[in-house]
N, CA, C and O atoms as a GROMACS GRO file, in nm:
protein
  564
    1UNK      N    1  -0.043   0.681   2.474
    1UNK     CA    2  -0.119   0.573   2.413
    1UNK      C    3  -0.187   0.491   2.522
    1UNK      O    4  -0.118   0.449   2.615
    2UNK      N    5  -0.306   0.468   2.517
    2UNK     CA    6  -0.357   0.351   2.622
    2UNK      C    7  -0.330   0.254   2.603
    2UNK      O    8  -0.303   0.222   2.487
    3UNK      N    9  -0.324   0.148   2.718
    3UNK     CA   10  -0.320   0.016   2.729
    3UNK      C   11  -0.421  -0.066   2.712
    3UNK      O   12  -0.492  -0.062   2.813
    4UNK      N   13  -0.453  -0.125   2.649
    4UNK     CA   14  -0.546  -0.249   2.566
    4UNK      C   15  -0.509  -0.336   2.713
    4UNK      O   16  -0.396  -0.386   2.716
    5UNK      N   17  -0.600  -0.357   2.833
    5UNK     CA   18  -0.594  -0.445   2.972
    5UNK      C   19  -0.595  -0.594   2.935
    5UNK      O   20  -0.524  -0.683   2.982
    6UNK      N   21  -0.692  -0.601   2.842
    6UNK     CA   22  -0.699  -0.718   2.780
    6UNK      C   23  -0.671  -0.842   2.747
    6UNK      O   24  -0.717  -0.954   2.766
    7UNK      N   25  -0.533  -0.762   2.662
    7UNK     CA   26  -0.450  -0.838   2.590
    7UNK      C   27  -0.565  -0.830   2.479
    7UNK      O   28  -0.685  -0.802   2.479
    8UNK      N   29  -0.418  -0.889   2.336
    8UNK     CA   30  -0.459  -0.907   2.237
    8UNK      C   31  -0.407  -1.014   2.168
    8UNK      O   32  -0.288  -1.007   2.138
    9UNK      N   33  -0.488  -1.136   2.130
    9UNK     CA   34  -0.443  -1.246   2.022
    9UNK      C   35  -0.325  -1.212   1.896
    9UNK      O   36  -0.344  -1.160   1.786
   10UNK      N   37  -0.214  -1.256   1.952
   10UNK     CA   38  -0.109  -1.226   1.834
   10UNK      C   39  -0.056  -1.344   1.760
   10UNK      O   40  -0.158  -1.413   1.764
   11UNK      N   41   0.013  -1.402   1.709
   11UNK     CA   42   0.137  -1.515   1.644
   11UNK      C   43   0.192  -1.572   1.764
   11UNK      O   44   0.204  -1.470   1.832
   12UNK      N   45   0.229  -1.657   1.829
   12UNK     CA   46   0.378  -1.647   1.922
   12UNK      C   47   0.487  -1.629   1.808
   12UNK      O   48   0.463  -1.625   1.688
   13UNK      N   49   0.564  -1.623   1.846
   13UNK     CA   50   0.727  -1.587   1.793
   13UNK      C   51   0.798  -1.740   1.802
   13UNK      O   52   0.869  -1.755   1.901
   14UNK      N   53   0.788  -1.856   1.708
   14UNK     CA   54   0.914  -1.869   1.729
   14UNK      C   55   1.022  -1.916   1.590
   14UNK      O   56   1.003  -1.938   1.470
   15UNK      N   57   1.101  -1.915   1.651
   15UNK     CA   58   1.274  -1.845   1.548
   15UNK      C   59   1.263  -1.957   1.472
   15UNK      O   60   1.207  -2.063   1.503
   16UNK      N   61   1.316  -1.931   1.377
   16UNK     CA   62   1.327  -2.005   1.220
   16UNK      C   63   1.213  -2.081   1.160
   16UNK      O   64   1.233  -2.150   1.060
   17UNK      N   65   1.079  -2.073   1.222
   17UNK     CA   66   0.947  -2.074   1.208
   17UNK      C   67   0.844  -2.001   1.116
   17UNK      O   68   0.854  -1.902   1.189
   18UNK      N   69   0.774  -1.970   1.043
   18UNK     CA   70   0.696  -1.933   0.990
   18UNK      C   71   0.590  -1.897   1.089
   18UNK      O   72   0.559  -1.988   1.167
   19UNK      N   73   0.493  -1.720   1.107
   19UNK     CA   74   0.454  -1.791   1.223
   19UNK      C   75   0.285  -1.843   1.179
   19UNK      O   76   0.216  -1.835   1.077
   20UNK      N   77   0.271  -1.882   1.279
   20UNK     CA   78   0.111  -1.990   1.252
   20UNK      C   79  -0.033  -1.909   1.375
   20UNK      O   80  -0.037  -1.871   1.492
   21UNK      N   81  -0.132  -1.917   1.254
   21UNK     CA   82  -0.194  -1.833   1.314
   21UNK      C   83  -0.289  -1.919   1.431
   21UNK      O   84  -0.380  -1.871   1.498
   22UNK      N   85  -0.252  -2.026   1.432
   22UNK     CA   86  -0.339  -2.140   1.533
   22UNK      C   87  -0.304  -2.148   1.661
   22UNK      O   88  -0.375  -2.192   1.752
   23UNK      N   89  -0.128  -2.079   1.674
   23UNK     CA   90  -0.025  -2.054   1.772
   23UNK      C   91  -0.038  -1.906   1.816
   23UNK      O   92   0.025  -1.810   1.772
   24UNK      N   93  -0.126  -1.906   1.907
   24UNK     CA   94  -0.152  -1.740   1.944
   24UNK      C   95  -0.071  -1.718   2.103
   24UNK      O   96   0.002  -1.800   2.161
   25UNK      N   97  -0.107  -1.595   2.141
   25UNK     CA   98  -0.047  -1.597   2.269
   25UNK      C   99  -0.088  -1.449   2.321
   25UNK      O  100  -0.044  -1.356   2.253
   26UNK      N  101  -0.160  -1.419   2.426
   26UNK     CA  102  -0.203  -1.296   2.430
   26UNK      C  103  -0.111  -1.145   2.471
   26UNK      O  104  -0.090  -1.162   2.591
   27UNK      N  105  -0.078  -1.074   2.451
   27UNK     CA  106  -0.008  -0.942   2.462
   27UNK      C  107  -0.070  -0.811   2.491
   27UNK      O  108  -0.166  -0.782   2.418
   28UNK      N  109  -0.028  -0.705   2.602
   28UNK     CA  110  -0.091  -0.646   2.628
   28UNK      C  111  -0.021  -0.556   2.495
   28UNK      O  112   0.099  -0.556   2.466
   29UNK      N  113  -0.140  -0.476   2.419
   29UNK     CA  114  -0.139  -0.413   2.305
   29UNK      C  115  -0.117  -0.265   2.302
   29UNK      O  116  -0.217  -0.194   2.308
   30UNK      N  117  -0.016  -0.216   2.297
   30UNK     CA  118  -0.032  -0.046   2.297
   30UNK      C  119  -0.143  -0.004   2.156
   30UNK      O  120  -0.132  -0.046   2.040
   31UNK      N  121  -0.217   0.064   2.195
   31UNK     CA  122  -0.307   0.156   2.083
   31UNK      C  123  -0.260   0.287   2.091
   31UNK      O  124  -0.214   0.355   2.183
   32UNK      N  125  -0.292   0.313   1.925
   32UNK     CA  126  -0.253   0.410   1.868
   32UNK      C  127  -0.332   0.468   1.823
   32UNK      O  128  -0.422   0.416   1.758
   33UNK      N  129  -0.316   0.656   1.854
   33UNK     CA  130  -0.456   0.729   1.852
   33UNK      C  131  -0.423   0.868   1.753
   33UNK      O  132  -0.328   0.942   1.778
   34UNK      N  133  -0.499   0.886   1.658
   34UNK     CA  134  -0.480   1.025   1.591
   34UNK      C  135  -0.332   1.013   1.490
   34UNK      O  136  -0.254   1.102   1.456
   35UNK      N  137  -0.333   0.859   1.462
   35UNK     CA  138  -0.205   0.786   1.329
   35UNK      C  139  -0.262   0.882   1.241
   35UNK      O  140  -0.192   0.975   1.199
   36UNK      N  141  -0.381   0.868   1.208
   36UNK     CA  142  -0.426   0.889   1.063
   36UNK      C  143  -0.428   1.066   1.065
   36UNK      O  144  -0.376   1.144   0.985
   37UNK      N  145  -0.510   1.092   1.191
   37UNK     CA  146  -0.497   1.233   1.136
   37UNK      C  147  -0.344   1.320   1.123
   37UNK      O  148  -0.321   1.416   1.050
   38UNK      N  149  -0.254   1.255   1.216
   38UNK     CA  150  -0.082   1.290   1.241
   38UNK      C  151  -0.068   1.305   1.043
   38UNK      O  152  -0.062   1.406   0.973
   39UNK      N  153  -0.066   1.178   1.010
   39UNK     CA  154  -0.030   1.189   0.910
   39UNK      C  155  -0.104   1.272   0.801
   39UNK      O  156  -0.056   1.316   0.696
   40UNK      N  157  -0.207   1.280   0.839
   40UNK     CA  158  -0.297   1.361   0.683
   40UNK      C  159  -0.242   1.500   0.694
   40UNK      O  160  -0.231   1.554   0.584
   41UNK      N  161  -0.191   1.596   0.828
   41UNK     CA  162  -0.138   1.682   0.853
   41UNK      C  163  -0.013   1.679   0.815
   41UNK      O  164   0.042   1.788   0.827
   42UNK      N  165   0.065   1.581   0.766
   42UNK     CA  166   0.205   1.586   0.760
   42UNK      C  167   0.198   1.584   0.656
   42UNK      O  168   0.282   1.660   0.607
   43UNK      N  169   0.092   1.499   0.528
   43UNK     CA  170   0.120   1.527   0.388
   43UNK      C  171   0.047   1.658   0.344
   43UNK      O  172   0.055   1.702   0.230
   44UNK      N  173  -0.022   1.715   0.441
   44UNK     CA  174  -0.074   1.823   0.369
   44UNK      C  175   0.022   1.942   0.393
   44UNK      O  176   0.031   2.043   0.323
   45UNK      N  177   0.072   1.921   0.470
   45UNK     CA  178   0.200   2.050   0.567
   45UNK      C  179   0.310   2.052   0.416
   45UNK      O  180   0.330   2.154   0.349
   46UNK      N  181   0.362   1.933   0.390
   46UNK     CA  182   0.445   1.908   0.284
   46UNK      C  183   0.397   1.943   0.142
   46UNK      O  184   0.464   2.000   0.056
   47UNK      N  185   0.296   1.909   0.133
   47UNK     CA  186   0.203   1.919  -0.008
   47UNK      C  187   0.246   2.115  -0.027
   47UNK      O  188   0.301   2.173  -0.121
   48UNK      N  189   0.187   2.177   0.122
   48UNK     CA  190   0.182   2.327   0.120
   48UNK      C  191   0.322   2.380   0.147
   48UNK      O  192   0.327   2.490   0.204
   49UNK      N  193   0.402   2.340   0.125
   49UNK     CA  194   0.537   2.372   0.140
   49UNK      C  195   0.613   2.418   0.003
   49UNK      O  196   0.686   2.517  -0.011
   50UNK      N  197   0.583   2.332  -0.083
   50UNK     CA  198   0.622   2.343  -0.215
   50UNK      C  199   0.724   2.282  -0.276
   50UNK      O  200   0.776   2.302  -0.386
   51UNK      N  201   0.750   2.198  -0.181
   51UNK     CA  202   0.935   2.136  -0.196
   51UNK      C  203   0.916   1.985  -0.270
   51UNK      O  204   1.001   1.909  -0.317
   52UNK      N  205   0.764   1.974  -0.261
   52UNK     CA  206   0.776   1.830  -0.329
   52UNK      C  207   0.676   1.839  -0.475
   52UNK      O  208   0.594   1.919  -0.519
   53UNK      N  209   0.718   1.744  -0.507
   53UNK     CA  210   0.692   1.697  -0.705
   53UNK      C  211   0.591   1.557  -0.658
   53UNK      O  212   0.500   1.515  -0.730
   54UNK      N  213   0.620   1.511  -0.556
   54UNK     CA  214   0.546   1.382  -0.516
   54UNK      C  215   0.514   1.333  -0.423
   54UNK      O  216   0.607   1.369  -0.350
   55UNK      N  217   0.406   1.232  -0.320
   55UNK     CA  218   0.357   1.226  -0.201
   55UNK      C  219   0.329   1.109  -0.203
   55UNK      O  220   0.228   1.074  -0.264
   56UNK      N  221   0.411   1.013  -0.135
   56UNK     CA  222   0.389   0.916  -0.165
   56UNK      C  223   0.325   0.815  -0.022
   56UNK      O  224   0.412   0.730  -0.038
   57UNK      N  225   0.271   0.778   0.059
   57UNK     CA  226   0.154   0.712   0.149
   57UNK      C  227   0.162   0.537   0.194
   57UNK      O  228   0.066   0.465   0.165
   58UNK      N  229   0.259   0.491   0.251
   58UNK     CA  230   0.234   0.314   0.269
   58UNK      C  231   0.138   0.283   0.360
   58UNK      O  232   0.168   0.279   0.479
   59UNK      N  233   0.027   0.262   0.325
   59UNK     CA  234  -0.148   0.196   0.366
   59UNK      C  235  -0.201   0.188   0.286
   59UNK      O  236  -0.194   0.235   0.173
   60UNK      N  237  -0.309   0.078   0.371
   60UNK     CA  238  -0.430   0.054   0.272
   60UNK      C  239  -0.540   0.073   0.366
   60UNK      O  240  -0.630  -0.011   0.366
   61UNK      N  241  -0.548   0.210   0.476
   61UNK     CA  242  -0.635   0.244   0.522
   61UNK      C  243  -0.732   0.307   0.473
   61UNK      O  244  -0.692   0.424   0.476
   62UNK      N  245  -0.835   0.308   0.429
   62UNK     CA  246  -0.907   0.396   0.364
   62UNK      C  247  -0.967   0.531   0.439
   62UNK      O  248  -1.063   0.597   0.399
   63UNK      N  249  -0.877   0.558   0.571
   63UNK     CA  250  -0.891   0.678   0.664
   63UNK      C  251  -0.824   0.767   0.603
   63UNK      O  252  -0.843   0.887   0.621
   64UNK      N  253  -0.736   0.720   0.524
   64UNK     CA  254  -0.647   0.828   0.443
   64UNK      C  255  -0.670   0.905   0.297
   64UNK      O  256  -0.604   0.979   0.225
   65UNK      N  257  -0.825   0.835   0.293
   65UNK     CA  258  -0.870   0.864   0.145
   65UNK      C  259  -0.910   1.046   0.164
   65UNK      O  260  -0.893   1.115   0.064
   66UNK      N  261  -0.949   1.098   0.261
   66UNK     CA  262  -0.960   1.211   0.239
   66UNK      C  263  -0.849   1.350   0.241
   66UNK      O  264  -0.887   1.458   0.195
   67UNK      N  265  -0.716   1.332   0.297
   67UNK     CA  266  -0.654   1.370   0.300
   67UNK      C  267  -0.598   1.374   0.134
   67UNK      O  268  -0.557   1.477   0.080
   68UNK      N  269  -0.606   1.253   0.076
   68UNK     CA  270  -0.550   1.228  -0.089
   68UNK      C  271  -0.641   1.303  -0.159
   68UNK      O  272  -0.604   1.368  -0.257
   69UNK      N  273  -0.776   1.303  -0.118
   69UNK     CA  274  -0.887   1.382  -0.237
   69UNK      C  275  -0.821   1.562  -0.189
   69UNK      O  276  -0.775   1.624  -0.286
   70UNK      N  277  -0.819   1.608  -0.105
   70UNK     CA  278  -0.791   1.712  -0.072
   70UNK      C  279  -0.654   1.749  -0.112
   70UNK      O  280  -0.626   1.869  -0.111
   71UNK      N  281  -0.571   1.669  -0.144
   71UNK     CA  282  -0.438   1.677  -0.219
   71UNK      C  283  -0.454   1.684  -0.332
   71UNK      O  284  -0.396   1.763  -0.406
   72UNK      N  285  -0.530   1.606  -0.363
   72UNK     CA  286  -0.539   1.543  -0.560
   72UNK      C  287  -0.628   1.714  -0.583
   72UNK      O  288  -0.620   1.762  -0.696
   73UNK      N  289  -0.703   1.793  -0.478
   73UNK     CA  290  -0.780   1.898  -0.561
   73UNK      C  291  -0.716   2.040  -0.561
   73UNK      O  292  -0.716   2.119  -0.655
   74UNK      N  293  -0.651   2.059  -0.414
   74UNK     CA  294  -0.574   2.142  -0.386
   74UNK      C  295  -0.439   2.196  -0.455
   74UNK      O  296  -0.398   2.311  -0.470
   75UNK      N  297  -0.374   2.047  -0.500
   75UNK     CA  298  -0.242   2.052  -0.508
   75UNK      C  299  -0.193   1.971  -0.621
   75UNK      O  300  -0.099   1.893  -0.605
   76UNK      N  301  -0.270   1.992  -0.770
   76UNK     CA  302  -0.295   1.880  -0.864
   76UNK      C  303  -0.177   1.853  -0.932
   76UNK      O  304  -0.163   1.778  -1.029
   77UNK      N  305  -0.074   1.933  -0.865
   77UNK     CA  306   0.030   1.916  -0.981
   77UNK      C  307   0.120   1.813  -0.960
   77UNK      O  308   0.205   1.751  -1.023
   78UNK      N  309   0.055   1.819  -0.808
   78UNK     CA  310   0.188   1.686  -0.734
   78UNK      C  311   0.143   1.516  -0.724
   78UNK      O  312   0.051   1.474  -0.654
   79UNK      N  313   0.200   1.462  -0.781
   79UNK     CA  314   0.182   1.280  -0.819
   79UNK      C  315   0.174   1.224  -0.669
   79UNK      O  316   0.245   1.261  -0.575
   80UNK      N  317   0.087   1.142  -0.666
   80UNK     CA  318   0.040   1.076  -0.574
   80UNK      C  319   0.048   0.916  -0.585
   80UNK      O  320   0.001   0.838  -0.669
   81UNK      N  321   0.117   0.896  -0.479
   81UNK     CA  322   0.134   0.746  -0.458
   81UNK      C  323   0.100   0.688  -0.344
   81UNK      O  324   0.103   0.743  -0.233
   82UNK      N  325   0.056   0.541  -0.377
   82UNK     CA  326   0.012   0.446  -0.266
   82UNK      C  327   0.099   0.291  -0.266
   82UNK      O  328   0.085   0.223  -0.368
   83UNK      N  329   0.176   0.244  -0.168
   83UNK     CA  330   0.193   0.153  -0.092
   83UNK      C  331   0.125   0.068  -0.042
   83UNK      O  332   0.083   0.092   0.071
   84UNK      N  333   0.096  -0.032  -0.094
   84UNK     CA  334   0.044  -0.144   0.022
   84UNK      C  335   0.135  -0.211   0.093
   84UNK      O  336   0.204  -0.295   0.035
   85UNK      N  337   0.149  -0.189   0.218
   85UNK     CA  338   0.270  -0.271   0.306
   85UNK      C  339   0.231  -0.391   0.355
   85UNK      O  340   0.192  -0.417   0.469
   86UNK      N  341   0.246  -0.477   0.242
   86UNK     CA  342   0.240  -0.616   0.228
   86UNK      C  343   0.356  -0.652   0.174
   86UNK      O  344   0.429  -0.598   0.090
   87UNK      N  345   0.365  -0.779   0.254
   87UNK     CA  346   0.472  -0.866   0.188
   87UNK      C  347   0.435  -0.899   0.017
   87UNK      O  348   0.318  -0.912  -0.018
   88UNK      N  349   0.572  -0.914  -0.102
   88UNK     CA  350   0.534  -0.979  -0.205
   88UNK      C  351   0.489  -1.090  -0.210
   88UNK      O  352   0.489  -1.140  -0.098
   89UNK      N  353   0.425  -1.192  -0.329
   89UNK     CA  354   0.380  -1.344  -0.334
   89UNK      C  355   0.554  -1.420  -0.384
   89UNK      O  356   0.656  -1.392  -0.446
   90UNK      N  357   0.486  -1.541  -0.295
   90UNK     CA  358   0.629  -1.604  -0.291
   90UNK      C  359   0.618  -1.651  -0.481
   90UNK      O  360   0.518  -1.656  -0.552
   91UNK      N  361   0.726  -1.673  -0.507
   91UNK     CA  362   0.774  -1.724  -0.668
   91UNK      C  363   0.677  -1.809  -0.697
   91UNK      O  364   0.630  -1.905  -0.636
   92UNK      N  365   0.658  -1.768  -0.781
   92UNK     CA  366   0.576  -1.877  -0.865
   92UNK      C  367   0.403  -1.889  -0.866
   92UNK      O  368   0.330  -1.936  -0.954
   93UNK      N  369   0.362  -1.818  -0.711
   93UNK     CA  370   0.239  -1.778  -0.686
   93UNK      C  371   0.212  -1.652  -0.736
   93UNK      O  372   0.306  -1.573  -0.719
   94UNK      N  373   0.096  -1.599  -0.803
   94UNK     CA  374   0.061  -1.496  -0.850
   94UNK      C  375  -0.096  -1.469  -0.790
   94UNK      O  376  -0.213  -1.488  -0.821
   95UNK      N  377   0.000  -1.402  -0.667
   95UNK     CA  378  -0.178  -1.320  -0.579
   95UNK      C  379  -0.158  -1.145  -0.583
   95UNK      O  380  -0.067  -1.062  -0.588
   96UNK      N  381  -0.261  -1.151  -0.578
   96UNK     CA  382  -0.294  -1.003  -0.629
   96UNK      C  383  -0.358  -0.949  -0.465
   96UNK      O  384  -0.445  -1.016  -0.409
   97UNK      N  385  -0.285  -0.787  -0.385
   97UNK     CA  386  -0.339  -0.739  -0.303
   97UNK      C  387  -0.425  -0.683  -0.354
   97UNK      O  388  -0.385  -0.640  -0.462
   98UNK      N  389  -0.542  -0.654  -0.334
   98UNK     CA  390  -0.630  -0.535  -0.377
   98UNK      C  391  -0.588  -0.423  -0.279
   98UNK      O  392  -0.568  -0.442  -0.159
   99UNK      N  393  -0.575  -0.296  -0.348
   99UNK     CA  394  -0.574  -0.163  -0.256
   99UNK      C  395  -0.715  -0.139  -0.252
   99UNK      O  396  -0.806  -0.196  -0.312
  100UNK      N  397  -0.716  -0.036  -0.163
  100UNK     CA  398  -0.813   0.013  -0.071
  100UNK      C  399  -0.885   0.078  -0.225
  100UNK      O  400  -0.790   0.130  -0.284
  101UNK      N  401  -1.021   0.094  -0.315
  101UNK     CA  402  -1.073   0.169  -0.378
  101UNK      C  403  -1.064   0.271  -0.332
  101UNK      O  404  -1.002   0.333  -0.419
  102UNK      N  405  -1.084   0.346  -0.243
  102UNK     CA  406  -1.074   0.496  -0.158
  102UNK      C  407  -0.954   0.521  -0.164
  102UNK      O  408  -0.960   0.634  -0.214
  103UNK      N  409  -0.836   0.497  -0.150
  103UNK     CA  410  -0.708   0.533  -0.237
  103UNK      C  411  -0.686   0.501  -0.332
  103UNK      O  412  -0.691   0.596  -0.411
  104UNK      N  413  -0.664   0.419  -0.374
  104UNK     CA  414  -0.625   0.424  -0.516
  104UNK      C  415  -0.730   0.522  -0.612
  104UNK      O  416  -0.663   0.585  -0.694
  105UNK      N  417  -0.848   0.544  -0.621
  105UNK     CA  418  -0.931   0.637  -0.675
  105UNK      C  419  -0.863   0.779  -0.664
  105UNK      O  420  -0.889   0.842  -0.766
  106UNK      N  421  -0.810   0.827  -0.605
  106UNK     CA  422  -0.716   0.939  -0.566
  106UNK      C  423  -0.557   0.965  -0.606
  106UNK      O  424  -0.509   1.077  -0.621
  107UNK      N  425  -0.468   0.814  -0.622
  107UNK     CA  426  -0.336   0.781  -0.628
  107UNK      C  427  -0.344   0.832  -0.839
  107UNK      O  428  -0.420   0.852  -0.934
  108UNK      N  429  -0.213   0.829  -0.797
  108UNK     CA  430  -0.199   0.834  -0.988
  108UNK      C  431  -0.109   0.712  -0.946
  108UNK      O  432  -0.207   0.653  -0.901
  109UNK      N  433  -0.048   0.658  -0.932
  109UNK     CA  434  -0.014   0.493  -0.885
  109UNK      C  435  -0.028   0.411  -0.761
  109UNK      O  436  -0.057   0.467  -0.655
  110UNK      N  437  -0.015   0.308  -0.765
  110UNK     CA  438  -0.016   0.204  -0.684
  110UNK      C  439   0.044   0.079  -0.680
  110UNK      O  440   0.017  -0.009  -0.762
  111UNK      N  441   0.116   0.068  -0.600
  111UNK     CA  442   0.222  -0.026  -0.574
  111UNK      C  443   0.167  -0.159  -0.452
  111UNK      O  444   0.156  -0.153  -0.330
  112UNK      N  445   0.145  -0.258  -0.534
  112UNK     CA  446   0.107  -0.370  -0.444
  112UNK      C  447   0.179  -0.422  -0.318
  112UNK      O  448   0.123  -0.476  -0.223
  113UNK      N  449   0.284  -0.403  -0.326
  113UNK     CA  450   0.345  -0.471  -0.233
  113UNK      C  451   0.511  -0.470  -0.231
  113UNK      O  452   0.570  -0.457  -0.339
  114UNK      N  453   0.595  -0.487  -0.092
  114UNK     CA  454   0.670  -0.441  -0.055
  114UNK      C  455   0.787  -0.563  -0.054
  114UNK      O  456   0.759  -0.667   0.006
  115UNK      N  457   0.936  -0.546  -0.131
  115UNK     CA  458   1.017  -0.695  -0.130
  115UNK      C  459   1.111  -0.672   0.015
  115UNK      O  460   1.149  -0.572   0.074
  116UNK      N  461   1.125  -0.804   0.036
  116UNK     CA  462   1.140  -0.770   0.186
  116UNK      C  463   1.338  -0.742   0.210
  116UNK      O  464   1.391  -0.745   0.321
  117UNK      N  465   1.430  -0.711   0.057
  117UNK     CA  466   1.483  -0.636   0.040
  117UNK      C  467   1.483  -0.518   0.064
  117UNK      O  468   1.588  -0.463   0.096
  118UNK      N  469   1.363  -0.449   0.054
  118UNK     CA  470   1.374  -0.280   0.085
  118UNK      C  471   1.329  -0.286   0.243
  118UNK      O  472   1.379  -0.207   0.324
  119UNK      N  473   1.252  -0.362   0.274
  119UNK     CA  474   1.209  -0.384   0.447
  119UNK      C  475   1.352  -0.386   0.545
  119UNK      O  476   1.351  -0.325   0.652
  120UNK      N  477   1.432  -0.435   0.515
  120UNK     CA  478   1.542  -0.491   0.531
  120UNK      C  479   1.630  -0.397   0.497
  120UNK      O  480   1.711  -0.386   0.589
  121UNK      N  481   1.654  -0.325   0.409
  121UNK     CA  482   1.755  -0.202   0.388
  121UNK      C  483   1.662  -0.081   0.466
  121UNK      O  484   1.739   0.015   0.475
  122UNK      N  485   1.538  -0.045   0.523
  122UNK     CA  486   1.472   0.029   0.617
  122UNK      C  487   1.492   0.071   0.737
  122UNK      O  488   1.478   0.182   0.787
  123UNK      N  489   1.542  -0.072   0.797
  123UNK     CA  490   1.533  -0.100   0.903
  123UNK      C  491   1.681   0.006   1.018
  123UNK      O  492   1.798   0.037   0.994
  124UNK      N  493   1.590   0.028   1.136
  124UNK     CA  494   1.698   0.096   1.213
  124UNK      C  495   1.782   0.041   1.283
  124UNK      O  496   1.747  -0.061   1.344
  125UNK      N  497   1.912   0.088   1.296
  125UNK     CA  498   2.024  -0.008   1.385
  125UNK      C  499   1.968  -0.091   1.451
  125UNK      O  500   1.846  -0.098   1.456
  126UNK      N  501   2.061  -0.186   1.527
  126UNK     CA  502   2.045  -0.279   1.608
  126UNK      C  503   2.009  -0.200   1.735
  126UNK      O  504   1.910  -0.234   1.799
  127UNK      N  505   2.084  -0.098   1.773
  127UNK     CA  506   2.085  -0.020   1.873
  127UNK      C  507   2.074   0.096   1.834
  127UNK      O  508   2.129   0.139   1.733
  128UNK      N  509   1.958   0.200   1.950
  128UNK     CA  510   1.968   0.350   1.907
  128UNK      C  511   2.035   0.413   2.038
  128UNK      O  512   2.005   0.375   2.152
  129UNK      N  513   2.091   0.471   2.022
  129UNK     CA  514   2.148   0.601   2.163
  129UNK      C  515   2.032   0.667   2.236
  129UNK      O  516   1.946   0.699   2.154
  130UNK      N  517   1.996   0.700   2.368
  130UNK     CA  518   1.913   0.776   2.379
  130UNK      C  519   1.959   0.827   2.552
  130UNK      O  520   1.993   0.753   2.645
  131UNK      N  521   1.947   0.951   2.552
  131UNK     CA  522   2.004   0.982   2.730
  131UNK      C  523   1.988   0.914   2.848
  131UNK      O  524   2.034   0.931   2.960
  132UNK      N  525   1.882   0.800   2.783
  132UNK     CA  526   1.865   0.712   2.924
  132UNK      C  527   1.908   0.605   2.915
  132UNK      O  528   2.026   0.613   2.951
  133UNK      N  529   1.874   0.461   2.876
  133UNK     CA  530   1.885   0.342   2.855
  133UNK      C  531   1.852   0.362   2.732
  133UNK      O  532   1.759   0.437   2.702
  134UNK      N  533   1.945   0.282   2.619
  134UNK     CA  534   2.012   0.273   2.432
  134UNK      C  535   1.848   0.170   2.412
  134UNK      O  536   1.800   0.086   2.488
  135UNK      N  537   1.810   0.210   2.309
  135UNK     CA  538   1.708   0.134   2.252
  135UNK      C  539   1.766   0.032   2.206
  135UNK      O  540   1.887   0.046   2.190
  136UNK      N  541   1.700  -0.116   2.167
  136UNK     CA  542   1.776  -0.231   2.185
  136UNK      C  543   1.631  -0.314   2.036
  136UNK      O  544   1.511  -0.291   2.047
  137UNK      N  545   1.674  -0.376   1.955
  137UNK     CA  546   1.638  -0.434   1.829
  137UNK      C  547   1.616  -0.542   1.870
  137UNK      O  548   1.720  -0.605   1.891
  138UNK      N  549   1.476  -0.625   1.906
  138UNK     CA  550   1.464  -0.766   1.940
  138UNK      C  551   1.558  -0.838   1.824
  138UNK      O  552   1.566  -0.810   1.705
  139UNK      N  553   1.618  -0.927   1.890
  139UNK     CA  554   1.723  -1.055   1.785
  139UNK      C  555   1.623  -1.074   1.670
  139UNK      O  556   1.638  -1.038   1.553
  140UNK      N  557   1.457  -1.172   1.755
  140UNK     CA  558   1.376  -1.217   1.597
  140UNK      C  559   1.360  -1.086   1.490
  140UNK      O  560   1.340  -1.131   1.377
  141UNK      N  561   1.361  -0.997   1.490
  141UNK     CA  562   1.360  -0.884   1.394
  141UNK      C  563   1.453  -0.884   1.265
  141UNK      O  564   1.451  -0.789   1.187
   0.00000   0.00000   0.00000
């Protein structure tokens, strides 16, 4: 992945805070290259496998709309789902994400948004094992 020299305008971090987007702080940014096509290969690899009934996608990239049309024509038998990985609206507010038209036009559902219950039951240990130095879970996480 290249390094963004830059830096990039983020949140600062701090703990028991909400964060504020007025409170920035710059970070050098890893970029990420060939996400979209990794994945359009991974649902189509699966799609052609035969093992699944369903394909389900968390974005609202619309880079992914062609991989879904090529599913939805190829492989019509299998249900197609979309994720928006957004947080839910807090109680009592009723906001609506819009998904991407370029997926959802393709999805046979769509799911607005994510409770931060299942974010939270997702999530990987605190610590992972690895032959060199144990991967380590920032605390704010």
């Amino acid at each position: 992945m290249p390094l963004d020299k830059n830096g990039t305008l983020l949140p600062r971090f701090v703990k028991d805070s909400p964060y504020d987007r007025n409170n920035r702080v710059r970070v050098c940014k890893l970029e990420e290259k060939q996400t979209d096509v990794n994945l359009a290969l991974s649902m189509y690899r699966a799609a052609c496998s035969g093992n699944f009934r369903q394909l389900v996608v968390c974005s609202n990239d619309s880079d992914i709309a062609p991989v879904l049309e090529a599913l939805r024509q190829d492989f019509p038998e299998i249900t197609l789902g979309v994720v928006l990985p957004r947080r839910a609206p807090a109680a009592g507010i009723n906001t609506y994400h819009a998904a991407s038209a370029s997926l959802e036009k393709y999805a046979d559902w769509t799911r607005h948004h994510l409770l931060d219950s299942e974010l939270e039951s997702a999530q990987l240990p605190d610590m992972i094992p690895t032959s060199r130095k144990p991967i380590r879970k920032p605390a704010h996480w």
